[in-house]
Each structure stands twice: as structure tokens, then as C-alpha cells.
ZANU-343189 format. One record per residue (C-alpha): residue in three letters; x negated, y negated, z negated. Coordinates in steps of 0.2 Angstrom, whole numbers, plus 5000, padded with zeros to 4 digits. Example, Ala and Ser with C-alpha at 12.3 -4.5 7.8 and 13.67 -1.06 7.14 Angstrom:
<nodes>
ALA493850224961;SER493250054964;
</nodes>
This chain:
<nodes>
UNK456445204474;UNK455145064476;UNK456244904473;UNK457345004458;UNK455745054447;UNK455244884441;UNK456744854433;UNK456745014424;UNK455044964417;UNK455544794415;UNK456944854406;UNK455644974395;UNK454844824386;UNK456544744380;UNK457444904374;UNK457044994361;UNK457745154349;UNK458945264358;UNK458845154376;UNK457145174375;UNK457345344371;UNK458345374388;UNK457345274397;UNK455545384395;UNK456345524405;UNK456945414418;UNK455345344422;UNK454345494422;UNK455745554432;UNK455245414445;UNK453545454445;UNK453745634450;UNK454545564466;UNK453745444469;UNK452145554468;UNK452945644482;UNK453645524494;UNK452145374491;UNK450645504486;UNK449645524469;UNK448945334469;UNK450545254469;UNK451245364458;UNK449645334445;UNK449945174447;UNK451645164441;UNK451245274428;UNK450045164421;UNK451445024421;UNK452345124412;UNK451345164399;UNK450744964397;UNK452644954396;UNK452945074380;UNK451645014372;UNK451245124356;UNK452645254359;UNK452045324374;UNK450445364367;UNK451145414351;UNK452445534359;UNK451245614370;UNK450045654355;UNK451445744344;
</nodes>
């Protein structure tokens, strides 16, 4: 989980439309677990990763 995150966020910030669209879940999917197996501050942290990654959209999506 820790070594196969980054690449999915990295990925995040080159992709875009549908990829990107796919790619939301994952992550939050990734953050769920990772709240479980590391504890609330790690998973905050990648959250916040995340959401620097998806720039706009995130925040966007979130308020609709």
C-alpha cells in the first residue's frame, strides 16, 4: 500500500477526463485502508496529497 500510492497520485496529476475519473475512487479507496492499517495521520496526509494532486476537481466535485 505505501510504495503503490504515490504512483497513483503521481499518475493523478498527468491524467485527466475519464482516467481521472477512475482514478478518484482509487485513491479514496487507498485512503480508507491506509486509515486502517497506518492510523488517521498518515491517511490525512495522503489525502491531502491527493487533493494538491487534483487540483480544482477535487474541490469542485466535492462541492456539487
Amino acid at each position: 500500500l505505501d510504495s503503490g500510492i504515490n504512483p497513483l497520485i503521481e499518475s493523478l496529476r498527468s491524467t485527466s477526463g475519464d482516467e481521472r475519473i477512475r482514478r478518484l475512487p482509487q485513491l479514496e479507496a487507498a485512503v480508507r485502508i491506509a486509515g486502517k492499517v497506518f492510523g488517521a495521520n498518515y491517511a490525512g496526509l495522503l489525502q491531502k496529497a491527493i487533493d494538491v494532486a487534483a487540483g480544482g476537481d477535487r474541490k469542485s466535485g466535492k462541492a456539487a
